[in-house]
C-alpha positions as CSV (number, residue, x, y, z in Angstrom):
1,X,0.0,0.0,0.0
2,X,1.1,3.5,-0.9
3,X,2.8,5.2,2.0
4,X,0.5,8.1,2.3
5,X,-2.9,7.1,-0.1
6,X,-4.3,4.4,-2.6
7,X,-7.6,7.1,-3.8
8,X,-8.0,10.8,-3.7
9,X,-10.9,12.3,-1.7
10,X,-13.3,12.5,-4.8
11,X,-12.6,9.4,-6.5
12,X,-14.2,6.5,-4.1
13,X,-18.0,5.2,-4.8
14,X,-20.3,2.8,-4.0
15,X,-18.6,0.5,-6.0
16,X,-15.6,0.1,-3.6
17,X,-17.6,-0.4,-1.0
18,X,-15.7,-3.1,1.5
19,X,-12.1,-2.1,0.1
20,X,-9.6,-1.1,2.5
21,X,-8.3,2.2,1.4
22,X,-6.0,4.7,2.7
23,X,-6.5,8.9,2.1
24,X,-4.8,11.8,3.3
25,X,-5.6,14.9,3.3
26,X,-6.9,18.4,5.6
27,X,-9.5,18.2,8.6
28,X,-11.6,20.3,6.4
29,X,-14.9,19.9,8.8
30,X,-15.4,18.2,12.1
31,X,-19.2,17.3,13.6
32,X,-20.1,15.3,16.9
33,X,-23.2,13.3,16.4
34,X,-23.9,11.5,19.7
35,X,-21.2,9.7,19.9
36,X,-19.9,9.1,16.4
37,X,-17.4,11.9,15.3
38,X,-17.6,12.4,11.7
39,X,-14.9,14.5,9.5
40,X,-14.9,16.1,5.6
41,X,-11.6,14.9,4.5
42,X,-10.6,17.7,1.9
43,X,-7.7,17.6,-0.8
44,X,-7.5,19.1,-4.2
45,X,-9.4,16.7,-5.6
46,X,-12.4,17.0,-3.7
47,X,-14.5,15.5,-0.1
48,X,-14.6,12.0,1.3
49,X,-16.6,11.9,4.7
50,X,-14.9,10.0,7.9
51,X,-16.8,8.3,10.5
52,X,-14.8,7.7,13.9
53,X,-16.2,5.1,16.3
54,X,-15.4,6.2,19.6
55,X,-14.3,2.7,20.0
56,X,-11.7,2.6,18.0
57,X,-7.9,3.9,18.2
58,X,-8.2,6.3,16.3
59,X,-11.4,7.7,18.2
60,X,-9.4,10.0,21.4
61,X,-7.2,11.8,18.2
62,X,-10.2,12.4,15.9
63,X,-11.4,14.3,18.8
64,X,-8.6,16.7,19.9
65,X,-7.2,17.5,15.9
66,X,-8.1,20.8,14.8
67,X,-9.7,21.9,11.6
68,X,-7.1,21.8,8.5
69,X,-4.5,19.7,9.9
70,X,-3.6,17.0,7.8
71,X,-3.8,13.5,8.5
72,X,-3.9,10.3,7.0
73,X,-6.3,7.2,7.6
74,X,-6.9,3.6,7.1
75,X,-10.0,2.5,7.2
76,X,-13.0,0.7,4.9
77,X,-15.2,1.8,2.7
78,X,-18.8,1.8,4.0
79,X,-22.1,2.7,2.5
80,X,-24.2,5.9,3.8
81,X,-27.5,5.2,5.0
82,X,-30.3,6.1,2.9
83,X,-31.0,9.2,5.1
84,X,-27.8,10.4,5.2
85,X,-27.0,9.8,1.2
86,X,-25.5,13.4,-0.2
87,X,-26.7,14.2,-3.9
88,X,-24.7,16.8,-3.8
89,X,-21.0,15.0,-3.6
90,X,-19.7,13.0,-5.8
91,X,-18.5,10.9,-3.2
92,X,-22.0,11.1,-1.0
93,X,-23.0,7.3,-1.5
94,X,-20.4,6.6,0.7
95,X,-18.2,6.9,4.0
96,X,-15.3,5.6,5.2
97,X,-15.0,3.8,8.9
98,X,-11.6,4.8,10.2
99,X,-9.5,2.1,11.8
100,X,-6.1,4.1,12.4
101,X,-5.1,8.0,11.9
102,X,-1.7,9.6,11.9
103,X,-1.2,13.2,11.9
104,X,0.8,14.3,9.3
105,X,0.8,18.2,9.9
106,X,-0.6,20.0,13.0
107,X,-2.7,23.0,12.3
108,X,-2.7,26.4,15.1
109,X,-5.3,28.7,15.1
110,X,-6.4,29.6,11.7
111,X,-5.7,33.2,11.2
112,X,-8.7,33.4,8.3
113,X,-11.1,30.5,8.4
114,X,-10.8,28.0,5.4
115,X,-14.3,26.5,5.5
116,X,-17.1,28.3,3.4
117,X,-16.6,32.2,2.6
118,X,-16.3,34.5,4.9
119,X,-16.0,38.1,4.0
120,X,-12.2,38.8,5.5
121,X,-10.4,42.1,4.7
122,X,-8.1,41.9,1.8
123,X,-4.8,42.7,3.2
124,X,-6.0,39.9,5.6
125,X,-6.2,36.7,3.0
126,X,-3.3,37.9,0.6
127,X,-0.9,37.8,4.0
128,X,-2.1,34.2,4.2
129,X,-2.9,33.4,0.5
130,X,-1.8,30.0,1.0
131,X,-4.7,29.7,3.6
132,X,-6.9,32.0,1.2
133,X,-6.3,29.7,-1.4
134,X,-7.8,26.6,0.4
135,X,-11.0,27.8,0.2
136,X,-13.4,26.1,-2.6
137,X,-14.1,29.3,-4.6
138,X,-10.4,30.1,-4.3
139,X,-9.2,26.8,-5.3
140,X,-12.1,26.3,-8.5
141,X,-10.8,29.6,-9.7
142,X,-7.1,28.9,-10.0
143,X,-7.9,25.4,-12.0
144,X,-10.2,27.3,-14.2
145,X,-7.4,29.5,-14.7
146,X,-4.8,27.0,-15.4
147,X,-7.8,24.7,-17.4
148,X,-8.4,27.6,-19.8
149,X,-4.1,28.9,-20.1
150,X,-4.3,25.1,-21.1
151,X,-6.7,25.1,-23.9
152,X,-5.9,28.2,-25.4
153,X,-2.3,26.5,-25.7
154,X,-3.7,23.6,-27.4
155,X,-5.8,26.0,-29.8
156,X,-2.6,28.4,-30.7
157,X,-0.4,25.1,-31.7
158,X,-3.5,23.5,-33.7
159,X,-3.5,26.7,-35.3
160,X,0.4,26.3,-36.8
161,X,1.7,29.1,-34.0
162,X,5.1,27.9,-32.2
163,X,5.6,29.1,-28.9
164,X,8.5,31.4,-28.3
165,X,9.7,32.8,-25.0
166,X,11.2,36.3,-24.8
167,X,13.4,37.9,-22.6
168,X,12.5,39.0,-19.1
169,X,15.5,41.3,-18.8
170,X,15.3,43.5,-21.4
171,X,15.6,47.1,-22.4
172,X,13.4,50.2,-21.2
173,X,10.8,51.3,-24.3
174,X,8.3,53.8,-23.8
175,X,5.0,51.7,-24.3
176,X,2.9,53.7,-22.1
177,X,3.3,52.4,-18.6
178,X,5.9,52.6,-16.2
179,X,9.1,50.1,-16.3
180,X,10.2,48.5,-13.3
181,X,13.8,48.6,-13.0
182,X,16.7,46.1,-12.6
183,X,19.8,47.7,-11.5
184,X,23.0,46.1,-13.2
185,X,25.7,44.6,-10.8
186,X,28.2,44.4,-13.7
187,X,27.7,47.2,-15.3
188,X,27.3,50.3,-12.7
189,X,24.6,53.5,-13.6
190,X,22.9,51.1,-16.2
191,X,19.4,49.3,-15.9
192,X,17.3,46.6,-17.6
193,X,14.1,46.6,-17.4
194,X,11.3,44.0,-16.8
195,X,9.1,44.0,-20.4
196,X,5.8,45.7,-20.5
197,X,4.7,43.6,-23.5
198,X,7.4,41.4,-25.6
199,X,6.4,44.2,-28.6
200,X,9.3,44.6,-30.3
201,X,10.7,41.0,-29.5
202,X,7.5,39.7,-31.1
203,X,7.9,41.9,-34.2
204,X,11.8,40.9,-34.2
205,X,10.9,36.9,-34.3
206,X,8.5,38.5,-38.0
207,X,11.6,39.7,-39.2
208,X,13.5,36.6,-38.4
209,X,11.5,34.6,-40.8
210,X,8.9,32.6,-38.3
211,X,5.6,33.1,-39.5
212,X,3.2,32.4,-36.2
213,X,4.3,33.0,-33.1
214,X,2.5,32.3,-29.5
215,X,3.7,33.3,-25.6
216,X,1.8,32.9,-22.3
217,X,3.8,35.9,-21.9
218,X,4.3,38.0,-18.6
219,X,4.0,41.7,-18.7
220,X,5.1,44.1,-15.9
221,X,4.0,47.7,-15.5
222,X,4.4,50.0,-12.5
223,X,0.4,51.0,-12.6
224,X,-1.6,51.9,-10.2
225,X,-4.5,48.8,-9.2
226,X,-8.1,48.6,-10.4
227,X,-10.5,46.2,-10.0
228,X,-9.9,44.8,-14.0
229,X,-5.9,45.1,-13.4
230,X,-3.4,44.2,-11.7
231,X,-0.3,46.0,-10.3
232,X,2.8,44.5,-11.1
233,X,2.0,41.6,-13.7
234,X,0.3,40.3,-15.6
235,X,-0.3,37.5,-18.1
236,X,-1.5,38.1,-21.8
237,X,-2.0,35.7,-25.2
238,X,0.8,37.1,-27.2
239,X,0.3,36.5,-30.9
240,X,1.9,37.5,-34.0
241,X,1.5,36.6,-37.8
242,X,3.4,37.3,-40.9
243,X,1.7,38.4,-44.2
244,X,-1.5,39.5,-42.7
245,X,-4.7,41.9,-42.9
246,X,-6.4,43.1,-40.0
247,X,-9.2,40.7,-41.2
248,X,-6.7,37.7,-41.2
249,X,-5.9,38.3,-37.3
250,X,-9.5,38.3,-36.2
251,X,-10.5,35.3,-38.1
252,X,-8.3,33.4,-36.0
253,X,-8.2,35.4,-32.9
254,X,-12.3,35.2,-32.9
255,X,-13.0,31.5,-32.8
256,X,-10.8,30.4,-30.4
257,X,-12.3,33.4,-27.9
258,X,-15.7,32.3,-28.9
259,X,-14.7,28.8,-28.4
260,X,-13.0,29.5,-24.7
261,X,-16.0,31.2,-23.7
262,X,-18.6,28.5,-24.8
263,X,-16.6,25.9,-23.0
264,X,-16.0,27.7,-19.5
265,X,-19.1,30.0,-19.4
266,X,-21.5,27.9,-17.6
267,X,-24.1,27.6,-21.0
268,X,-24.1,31.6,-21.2
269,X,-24.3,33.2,-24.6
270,X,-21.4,33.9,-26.3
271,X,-21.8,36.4,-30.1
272,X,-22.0,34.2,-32.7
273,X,-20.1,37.3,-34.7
274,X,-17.8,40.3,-33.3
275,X,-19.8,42.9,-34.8
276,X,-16.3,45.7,-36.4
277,X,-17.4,49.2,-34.5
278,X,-15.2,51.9,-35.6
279,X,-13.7,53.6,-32.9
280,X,-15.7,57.3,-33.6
281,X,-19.2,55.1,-33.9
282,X,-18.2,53.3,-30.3
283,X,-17.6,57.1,-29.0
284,X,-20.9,57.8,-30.2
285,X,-23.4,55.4,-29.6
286,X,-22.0,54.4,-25.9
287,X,-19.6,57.3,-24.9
288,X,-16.6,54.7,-24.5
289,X,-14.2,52.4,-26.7
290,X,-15.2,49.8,-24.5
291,X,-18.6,49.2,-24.9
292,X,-21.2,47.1,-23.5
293,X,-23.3,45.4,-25.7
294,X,-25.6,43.9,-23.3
295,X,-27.1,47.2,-22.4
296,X,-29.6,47.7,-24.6
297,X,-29.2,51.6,-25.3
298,X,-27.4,53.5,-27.8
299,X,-27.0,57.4,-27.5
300,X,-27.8,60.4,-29.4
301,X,-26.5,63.4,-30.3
302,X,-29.7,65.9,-30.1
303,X,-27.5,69.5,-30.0
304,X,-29.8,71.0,-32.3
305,X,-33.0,70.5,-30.7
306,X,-31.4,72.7,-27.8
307,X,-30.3,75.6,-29.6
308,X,-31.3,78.5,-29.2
309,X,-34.4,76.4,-26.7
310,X,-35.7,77.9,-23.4
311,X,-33.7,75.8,-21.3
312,X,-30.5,78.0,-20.9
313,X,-28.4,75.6,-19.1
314,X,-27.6,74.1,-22.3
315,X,-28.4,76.4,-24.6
316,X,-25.9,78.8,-23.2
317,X,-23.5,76.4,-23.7
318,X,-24.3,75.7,-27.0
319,X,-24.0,79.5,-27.9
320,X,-20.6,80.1,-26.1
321,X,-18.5,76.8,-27.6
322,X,-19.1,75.1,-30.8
323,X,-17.2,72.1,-29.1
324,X,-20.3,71.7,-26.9
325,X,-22.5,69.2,-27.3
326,X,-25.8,67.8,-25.4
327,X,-26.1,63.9,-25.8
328,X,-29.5,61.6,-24.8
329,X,-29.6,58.7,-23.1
330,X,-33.1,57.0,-24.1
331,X,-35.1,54.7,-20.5
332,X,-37.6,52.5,-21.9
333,X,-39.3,51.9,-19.6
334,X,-38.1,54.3,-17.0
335,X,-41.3,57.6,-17.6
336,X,-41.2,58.0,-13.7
337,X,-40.6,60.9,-11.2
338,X,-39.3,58.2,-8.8
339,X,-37.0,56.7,-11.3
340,X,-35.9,59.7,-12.8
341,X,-34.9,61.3,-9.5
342,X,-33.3,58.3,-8.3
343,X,-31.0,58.2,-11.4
344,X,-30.4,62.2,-10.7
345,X,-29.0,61.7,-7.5
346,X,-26.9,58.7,-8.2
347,X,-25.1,61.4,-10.8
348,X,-24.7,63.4,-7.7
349,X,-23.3,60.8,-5.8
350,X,-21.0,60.3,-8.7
351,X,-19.7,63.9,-8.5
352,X,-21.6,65.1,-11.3
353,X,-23.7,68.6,-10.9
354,X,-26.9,66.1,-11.6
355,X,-28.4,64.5,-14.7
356,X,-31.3,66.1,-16.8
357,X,-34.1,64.3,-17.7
358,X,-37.5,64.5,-19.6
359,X,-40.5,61.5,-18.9
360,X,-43.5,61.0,-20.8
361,X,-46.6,59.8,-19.8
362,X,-50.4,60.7,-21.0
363,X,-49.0,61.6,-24.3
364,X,-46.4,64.2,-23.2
365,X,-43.5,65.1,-21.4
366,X,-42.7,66.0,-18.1
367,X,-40.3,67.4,-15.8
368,X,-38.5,70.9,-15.8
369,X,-36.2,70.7,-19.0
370,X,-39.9,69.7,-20.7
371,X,-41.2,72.8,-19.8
372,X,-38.5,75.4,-20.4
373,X,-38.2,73.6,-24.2
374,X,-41.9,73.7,-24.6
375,X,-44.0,70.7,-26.3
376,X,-42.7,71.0,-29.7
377,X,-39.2,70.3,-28.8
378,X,-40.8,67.8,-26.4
379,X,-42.2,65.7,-29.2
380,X,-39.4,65.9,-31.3
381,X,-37.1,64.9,-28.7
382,X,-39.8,61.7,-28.4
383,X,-40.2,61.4,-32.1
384,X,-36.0,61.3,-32.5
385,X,-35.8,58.8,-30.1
386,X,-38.8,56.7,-31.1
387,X,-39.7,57.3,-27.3
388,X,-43.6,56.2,-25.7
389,X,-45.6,56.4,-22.6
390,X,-43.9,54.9,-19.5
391,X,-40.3,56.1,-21.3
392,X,-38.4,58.6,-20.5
393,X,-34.5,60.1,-21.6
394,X,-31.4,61.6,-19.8
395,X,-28.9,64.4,-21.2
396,X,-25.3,65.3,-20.6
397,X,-24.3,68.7,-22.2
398,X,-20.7,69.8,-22.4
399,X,-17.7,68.7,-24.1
400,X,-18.0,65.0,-25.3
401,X,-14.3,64.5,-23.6
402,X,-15.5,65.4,-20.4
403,X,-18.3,64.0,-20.1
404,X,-17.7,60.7,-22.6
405,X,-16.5,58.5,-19.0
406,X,-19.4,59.4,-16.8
407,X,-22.1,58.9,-19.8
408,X,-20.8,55.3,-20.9
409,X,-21.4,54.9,-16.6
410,X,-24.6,56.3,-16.8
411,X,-25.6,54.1,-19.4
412,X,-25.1,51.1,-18.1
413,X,-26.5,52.1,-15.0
414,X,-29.3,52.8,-16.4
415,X,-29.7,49.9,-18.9
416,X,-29.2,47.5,-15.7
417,X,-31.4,49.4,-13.4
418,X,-34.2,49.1,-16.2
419,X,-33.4,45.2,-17.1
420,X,-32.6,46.6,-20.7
421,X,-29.8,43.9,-20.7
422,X,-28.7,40.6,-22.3
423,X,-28.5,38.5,-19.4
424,X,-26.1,35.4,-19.4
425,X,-24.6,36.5,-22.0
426,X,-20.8,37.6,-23.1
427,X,-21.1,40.4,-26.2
428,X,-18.2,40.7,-28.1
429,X,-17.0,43.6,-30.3
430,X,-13.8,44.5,-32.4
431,X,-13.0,48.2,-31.8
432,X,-11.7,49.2,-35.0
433,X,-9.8,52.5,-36.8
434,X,-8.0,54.1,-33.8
435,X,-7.2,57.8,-34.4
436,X,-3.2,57.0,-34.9
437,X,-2.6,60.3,-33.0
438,X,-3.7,62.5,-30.2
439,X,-3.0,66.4,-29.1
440,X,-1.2,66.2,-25.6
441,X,-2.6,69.2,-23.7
442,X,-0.2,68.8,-20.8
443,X,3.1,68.6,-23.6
444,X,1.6,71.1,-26.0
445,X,2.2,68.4,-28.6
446,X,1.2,65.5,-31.0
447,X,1.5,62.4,-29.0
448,X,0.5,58.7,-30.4
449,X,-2.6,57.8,-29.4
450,X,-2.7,53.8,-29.6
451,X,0.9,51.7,-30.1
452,X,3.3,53.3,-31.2
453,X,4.2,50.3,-34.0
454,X,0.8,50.7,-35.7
455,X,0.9,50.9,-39.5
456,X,-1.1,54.0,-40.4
457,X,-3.6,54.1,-42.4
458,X,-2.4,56.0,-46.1
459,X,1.1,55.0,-44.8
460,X,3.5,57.4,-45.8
461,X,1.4,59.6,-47.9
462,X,-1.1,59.8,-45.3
463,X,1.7,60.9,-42.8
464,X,2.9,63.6,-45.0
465,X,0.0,65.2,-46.0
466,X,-3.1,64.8,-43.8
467,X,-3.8,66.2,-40.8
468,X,-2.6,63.9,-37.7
469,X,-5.6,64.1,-36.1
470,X,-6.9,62.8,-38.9
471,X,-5.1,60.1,-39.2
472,X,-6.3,56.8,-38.4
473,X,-4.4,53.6,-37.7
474,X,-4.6,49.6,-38.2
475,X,-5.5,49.5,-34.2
476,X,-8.0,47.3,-32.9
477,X,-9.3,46.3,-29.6
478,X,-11.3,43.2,-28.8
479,X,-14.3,44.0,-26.4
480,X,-16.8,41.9,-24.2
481,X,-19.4,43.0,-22.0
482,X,-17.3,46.3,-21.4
483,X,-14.1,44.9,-20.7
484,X,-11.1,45.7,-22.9
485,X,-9.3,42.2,-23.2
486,X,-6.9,43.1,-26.1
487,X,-5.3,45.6,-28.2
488,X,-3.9,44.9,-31.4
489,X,-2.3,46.0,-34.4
490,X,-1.5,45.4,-38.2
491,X,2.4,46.9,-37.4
492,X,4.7,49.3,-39.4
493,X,7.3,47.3,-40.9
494,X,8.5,50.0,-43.0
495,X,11.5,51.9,-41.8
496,X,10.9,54.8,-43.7
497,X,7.2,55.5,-42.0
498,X,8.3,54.3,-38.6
499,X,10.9,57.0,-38.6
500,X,8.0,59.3,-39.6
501,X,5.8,58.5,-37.4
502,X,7.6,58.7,-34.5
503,X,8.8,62.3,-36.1
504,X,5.9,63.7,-35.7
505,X,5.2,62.7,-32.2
506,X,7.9,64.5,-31.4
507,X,11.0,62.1,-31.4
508,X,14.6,62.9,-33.3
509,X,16.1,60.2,-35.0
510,X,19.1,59.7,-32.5
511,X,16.3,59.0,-29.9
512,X,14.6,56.3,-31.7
513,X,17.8,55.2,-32.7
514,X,19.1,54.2,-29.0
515,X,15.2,53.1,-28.0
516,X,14.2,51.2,-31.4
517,X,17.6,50.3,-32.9
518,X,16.7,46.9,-33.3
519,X,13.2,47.3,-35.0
520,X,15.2,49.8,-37.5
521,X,18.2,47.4,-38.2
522,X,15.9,44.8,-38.9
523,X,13.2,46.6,-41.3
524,X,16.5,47.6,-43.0
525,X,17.1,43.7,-43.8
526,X,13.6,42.6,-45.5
527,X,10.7,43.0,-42.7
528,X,7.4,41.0,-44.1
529,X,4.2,42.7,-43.3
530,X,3.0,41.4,-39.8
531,X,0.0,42.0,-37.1
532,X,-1.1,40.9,-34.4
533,X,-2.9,40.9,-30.8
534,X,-2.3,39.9,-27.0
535,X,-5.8,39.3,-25.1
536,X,-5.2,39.3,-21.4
537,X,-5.3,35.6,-19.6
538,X,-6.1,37.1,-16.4
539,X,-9.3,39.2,-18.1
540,X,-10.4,36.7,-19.9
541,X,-10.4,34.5,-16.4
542,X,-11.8,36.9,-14.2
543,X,-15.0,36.9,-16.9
544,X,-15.4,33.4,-16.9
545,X,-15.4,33.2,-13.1
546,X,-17.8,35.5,-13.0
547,X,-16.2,37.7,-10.6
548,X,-15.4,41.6,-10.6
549,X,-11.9,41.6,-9.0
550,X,-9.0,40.4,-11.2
551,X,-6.7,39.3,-7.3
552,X,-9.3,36.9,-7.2
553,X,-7.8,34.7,-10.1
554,X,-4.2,35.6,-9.5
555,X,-2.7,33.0,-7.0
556,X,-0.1,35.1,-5.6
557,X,-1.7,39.0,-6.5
558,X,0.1,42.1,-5.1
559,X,-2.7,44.7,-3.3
560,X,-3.6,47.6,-4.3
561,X,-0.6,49.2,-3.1
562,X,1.8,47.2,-4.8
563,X,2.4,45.0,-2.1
564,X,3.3,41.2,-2.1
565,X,1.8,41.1,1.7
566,X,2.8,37.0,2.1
567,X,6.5,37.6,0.9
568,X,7.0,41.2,2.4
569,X,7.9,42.5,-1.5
570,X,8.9,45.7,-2.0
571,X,11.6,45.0,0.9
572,X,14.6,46.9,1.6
573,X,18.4,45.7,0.5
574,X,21.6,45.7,2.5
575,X,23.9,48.3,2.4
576,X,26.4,45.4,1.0
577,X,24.1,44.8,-1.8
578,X,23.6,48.6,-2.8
579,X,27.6,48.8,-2.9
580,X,27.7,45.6,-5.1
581,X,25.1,47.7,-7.2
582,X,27.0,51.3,-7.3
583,X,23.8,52.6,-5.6
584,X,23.5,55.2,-3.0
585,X,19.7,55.9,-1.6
586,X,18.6,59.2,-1.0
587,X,17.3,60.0,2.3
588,X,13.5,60.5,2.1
589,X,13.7,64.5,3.0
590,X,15.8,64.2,-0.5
């Protein structure tokens, strides 16, 4: 007999009932029941319940162990009465009588309880992750995670991609984030830095001659937490092709999302297509380049019905600022005071002044911005937005930049407070035709809007003589239910409009020289035309777990300080190891 088990803790059934077995595995659940002591043996694999007679051996340690010590057992299989048969476990039809028990590993006080789920402080559970992780939702989450990295392995390689790794230690690019920093021991003043994406690495392997490349790749960026990202790193799908259209990446970047998703959604709805939204239509009919699709509600611009109207909130606006504009959120369903008020004060909560609104019931309007337009304006407002009884609409007015995040909010608020949403259901969308750049009001300058490798659209002619704002690149994002899971581009492989490009955003060439050398060299040798995309593992995860806080598929997450609470990371260094590095710190008043 194996030394520690001969079955795992889901695998027995009624058919080995009268073996001798032997399991190990944590005191996940202890219960007295006059007399009999019963415990839920827990391992990865799943439950097996223990019954302890208190006239066995085994009886007088059963009693004293403590919850998530681990042990291990001898003992025979035994069928459950028909009482006490659990549906609901896989092992259920059975039991095991315990004959002898050794504890393996003693368990203290349990700093954060392990059995069901308790609502613990953060900080709390990542300082004891590997207790955190114990716990069933914890544990299901981490193998869907690995389960789905998994598949979409097996899908790249059936797909002709080879996997390629790329360095960890590489050189500091400006790709939009912050680098973390490695300090060289061998070479003194000089860094590497930890990759933010393998960009030009992947583009590099393109130039080499390989024509589909795949990573499970890490990425590191010094960026501040949000409930959809992670500080520190994270994990992306990193693809590339040679000889491609934008069209050629999503038709294989599209079924093997849609085929993820049907598999490890639980029988929700996954698009059958990725409707192509430009990224000007996205702004427009949902104030955002990430849209949700589920929401039911599409905006519109009504700036000329309030012209020159009696409500001089707006119209006052309008008059002063060409820029300004008033946009309408249609509520079917939502003609009431009650619901309209509600919705006004949540914009208040949200730190906006409040959010207008007209209802219509009785075959009119109501509310204040109804009567200071009058009816006529009233009615075509209704008519514009094919608007009934029982419906009403909300506007924003001001400039479409600084108002575009809390609309796309306000939307969706809306659209789920009304039940004007595709339930069980992931929406996908391509974001298409990025603007390639964007004025930087800070700088006073052109700045690229998107990646900075993008092939523009017009290439070089385009460059030279159309406006940059203008200009539009082959950028595209991949969207579902309002979550940005990838960005991608058909890249410049051109020297000539690289060198442009990065002109005009304000660059000389000696800069992109010592930043891009490598790209340049190589597009100087024969670069093919290449594209591709890097959807985020640890998005894609946190959607199909259903839950709204990306730490909770990460196995070892930093907070939302940046912290690694269970290793003590950031930590300080010995004065030894700064002089080994040619670093002196700075006292803090410095």
């Amino acid at each position: 007999m194996h030394q520690y088990r001969t079955h795992n803790c889901n695998e027995l059934r009624a058919e080995n009932i009268d073996t001798n077995i032997r399991l190990s595995g944590w005191v996940h659940r202890k219960r007295d029941h006059g007399g009999l002591l019963f415990i839920d043996l827990r391992d990865h694999f799943g439950l097996t319940q223990l019954v302890f007679d208190p006239d066995s051996d085994a009886f007088s340690n059963a009693e004293t162990i403590k919850t998530e010590s681990v042990i291990k057992i001898d003992g025979k299989v035994i069928r459950r009465s028909d009482d006490t048969i659990n549906k609901n476990l896989p092992t259920g039809e059975i039991e095991i009588y315990v004959e002898s028990m050794e504890v393996l590993g003693s368990a203290e006080e349990l700093p954060v309880p392990v059995f069901g789920e308790p609502d613990y402080p953060e900080d709390l559970r990542l300082k004891y992750r590997f207790l955190d992780l114990r716990r069933e939702t914890m544990h299901k989450n981490i193998i869907l995670r690995s389960s789905i990295i998994n598949f979409l392995r097996n899908k790249m390689i059936e797909n002709n991609f080879l996997e390629i790794q790329t360095p960890i230690m590489t050189a500091s690019s400006p790709e939009g984030a912050r680098d973390y920093l490695i300090p060289s021991r061998i070479h003194h003043g000089k860094f590497y830095a930890l990759p933010q994406a393998p960009q030009q690495f992947k583009q590099l392997l393109m130039t080499s001659g390989f024509d589909r490349y795949f990573q499970i790749a890490p990425c590191f960026r010094d960026e501040d937490a949000r409930a959809d990202r992670s500080p520190g790193e994270f994990y992306q799908l990193d693809i590339e092709m040679s000889f491609v259209e934008q069209e050629d990446v999503f038709n294989v970047v599209e079924p093997i999302l849609k085929e993820v998703f049907e598999k490890f959604s639980s029988n929700k709805k996954v698009s059958d297509k990725f409707p192509r939204i430009s990224f000007l239509d996205s702004i427009q009919r949902y104030g955002t380049d990430k849209p949700d699709l589920r929401v039911e509600i599409e905006l519109e611009d009504i700036t000329e019905v309030f012209k020159e109207s009696g409500f001089k909130v707006f119209s006052d606006q309008i008059s002063k600022d060409a820029n300004v504009r008033v946009w309408a959120i249609p509520a079917k369903n939502g003609g009431s005071r009650a619901f309209c008020d509600k919705m006004n004060k949540w914009a208040i909560d949200e730190g906006q002044p409040g959010l207008g609104y007209i209802f219509f019931k009785e075959g009119k309007g109501s509310g204040p911005i109804a009567k200071n337009i009058g009816e006529d304006k009233t009615s075509l407002i209704q008519d514009k937005l094919n608007l009934k009884d029982g419906d009403s609409v909300f506007f924003v007015c001001g400039i479409p930049k600084n108002f575009m995040d809390f609309i796309s909010r306000a939307r969706v608020k809306i659209g789920f407070e009304l039940d004007l949403v595709k339930k069980d259901s992931f929406e996908f969308c391509w974001i298409v035709d990025f603007p390639m750049f964007e004025y930087n009001e800070e700088e006073k300058k052109i700045d690229f809007s998107h990646n900075p490798f993008s092939m523009p659209q017009g290439g070089l002619e385009a460059l030279e003589n159309e406006d940059p704002l203008n200009i539009k690149a082959y950028q595209y994002d991949i969207v579902c239910n309002g979550v940005e899971l990838s960005s991608g581009a058909i890249r410049n492989h051109r020297q000539d409009i690289l060198l442009k490009a990065f002109e005009m955003a304000g660059y000389d060439f000696n800069e992109i020289k010592e930043q891009f050398g490598a790209m340049l060299d190589a597009f100087n040798y024969g670069a093919p035309p290449h594209g591709g995309i890097a959807p985020g593992i640890d998005r894609i995860v946190m959607l199909l777990a259903g839950v709204d806080n990306i730490r909770e598929i990460i196995a070892f997450p930093m907070n939302q300080q940046a912290q690694d609470l269970l290793m003590n990371a950031p930590s300080e260094i010995s004065k030894d190891q700064l002089k080994e590095l040619g670093i002196k710190l700075l006292d803090k008043k410095d």
